[in-house]
Backbone as numpy.savetxt, mean C-alpha at the origin, in Angstrom:
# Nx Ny Nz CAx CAy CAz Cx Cy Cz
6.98 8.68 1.00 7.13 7.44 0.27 6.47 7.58 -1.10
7.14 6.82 -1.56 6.28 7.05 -3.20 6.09 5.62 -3.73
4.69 5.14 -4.38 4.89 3.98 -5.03 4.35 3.88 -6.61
4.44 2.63 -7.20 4.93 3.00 -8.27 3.56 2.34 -9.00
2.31 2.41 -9.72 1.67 1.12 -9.70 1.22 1.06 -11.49
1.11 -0.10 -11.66 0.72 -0.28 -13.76 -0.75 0.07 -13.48
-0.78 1.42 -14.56 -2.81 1.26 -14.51 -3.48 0.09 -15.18
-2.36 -0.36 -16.22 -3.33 -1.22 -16.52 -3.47 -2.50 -16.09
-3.27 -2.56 -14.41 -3.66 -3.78 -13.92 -4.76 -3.29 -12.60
-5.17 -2.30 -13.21 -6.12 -2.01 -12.03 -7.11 -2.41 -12.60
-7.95 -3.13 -11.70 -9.30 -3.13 -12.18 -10.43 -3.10 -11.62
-10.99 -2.40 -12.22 -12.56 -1.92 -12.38 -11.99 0.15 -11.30
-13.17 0.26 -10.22 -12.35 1.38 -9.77 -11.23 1.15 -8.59
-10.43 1.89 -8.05 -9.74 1.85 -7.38 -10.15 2.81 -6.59
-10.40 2.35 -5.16 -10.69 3.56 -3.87 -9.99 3.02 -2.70
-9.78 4.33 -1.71 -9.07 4.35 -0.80 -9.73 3.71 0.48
-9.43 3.03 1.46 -10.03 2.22 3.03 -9.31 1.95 3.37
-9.90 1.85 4.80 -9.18 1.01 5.89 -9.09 -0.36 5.34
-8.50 -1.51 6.25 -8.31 -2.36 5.98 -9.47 -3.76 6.53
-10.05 -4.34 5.83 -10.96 -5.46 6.34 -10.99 -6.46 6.62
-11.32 -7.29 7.58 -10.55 -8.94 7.72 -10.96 -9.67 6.43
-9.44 -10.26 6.16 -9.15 -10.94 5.10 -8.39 -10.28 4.21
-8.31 -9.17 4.39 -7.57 -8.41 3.52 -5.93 -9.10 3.00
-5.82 -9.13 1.91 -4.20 -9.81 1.79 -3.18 -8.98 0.83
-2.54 -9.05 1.12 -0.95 -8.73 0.05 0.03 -9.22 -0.19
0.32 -9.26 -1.70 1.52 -10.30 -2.41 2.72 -9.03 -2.65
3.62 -9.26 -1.59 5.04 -8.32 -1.65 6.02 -9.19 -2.07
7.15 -8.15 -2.99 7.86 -9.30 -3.46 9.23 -9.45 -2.46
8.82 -11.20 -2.43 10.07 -11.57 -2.06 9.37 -12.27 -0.35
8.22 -12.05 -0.43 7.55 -12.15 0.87 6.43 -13.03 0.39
5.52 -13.23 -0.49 4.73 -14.49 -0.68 2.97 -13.32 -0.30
1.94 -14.11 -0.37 0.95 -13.77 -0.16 1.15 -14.01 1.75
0.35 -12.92 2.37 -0.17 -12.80 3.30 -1.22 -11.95 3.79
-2.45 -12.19 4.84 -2.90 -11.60 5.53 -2.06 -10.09 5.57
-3.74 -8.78 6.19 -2.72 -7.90 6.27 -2.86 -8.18 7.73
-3.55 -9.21 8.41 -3.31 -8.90 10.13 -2.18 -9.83 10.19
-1.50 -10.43 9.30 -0.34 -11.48 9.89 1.11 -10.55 9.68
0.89 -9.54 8.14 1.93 -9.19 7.57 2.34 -7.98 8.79
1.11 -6.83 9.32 1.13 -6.39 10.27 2.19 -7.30 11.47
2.12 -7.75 12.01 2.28 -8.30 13.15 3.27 -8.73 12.97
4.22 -8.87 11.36 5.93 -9.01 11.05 6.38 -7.96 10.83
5.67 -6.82 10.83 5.57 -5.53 10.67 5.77 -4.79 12.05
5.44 -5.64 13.20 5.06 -4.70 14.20 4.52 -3.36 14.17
3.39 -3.23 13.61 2.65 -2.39 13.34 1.69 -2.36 14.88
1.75 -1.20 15.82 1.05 -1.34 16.67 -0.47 -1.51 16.29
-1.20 -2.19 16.87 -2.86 -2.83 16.83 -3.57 -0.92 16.82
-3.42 -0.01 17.46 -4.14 1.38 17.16 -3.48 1.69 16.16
-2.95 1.35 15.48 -2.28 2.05 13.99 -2.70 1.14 13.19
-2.58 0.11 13.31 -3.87 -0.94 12.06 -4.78 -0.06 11.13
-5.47 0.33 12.20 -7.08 0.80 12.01 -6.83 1.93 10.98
-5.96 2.93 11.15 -5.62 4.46 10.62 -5.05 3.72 9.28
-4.31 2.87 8.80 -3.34 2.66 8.07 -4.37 2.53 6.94
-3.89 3.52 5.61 -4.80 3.30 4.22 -4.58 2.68 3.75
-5.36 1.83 3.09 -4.92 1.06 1.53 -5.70 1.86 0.37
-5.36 0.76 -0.63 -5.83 0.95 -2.19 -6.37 -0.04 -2.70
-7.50 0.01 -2.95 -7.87 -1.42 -3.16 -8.93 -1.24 -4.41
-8.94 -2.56 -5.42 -9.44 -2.31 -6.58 -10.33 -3.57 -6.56
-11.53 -3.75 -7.33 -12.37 -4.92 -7.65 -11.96 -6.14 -7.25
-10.63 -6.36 -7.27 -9.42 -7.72 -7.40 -9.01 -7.64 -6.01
-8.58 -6.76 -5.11 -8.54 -6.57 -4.06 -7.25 -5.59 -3.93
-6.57 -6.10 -2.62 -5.82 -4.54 -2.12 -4.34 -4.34 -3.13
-4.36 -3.16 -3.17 -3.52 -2.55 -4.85 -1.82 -2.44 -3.95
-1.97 -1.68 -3.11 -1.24 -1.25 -1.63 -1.43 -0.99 -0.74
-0.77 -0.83 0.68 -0.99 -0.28 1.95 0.35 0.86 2.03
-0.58 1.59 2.69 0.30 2.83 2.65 1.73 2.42 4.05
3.10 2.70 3.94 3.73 2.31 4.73 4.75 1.04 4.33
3.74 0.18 3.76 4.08 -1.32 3.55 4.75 -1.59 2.30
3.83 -1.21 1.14 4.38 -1.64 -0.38 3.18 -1.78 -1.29
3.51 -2.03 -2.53 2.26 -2.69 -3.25 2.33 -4.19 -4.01
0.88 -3.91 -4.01 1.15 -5.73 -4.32 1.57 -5.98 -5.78
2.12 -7.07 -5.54 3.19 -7.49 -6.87 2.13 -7.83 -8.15
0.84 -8.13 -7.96 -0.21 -7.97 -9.36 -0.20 -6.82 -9.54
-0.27 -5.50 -8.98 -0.12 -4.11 -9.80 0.94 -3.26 -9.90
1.77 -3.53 -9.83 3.44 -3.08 -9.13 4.08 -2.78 -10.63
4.26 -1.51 -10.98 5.05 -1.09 -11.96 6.34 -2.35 -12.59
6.56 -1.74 -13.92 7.76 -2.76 -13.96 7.96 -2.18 -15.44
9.20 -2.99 -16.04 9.66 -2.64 -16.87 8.87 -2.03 -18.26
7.90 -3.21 -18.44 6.93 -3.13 -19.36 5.55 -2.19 -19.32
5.78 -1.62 -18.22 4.67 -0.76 -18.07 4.18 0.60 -18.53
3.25 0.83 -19.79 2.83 1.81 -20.43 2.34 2.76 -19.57
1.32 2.26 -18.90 0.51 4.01 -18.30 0.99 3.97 -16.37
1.45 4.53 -15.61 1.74 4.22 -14.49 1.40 5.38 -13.97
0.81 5.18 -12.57 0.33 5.91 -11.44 1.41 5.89 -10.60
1.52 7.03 -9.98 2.57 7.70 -9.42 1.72 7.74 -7.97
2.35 7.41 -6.70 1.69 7.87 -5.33 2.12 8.64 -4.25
2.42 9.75 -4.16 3.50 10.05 -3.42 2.46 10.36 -2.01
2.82 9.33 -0.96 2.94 10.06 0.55 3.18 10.71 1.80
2.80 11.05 2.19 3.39 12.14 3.60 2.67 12.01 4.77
3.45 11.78 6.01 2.65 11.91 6.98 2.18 12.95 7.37
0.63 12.93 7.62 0.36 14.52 7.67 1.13 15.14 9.75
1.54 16.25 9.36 1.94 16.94 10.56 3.69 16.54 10.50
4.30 16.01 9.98 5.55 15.05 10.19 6.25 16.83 9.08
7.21 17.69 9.51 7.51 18.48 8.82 9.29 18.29 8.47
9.81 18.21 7.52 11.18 17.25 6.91 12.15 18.35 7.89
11.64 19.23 8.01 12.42 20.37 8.82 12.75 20.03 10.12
11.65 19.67 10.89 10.86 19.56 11.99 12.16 19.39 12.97
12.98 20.11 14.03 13.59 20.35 14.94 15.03 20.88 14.54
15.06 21.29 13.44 15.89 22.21 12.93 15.73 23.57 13.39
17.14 24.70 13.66 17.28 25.76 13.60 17.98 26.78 13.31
């Protein structure tokens, strides 16, 4: 997966965590939510919660890995400096039961 995000709406630093109660995200087209509510429209099993990274900056969570990013830092037309994210599940090989 790859996401797309404006640096210059990050603010202050940006570091990687789990997720903490209260945690929220504004996806577009979906509104602000909880990430334990957005999870759970997600069917995100409850032992995969815990593992699942975000990005989260002074302002709060930037993205969740899997999910999307939130629409305050979310690339767009107008956007000068942009961070690029590309992910992979680790062990998941694109090959993987090919022969």
């Amino acid at each position: 997966m790859e996401y797309r995000l404006d640096c210059d709406k990050i603010n202050g630093k940006a570091i990687w965590r789990s997720r903490c109660p209260g945690d929220r995200l504004r996806l577009p087209g979906r509104g602000e939510k909880t990430l334990k509510k957005l999870f759970n429209e997600l069917a995100i099993a409850p032992e995969a919660r815990a593992q699942t990274a975000l990005l989260a900056d002074d302002e709060g969570v930037l993205l969740v890995l899997g999910v999307g990013c939130d629409v305050r830092a979310a690339a767009t037309a107008q956007t000068d400096r942009l961070l690029i994210i590309e992910a992979t599940r680790e062990g998941m090989d694109s090959d993987a039961g090919s022969n």
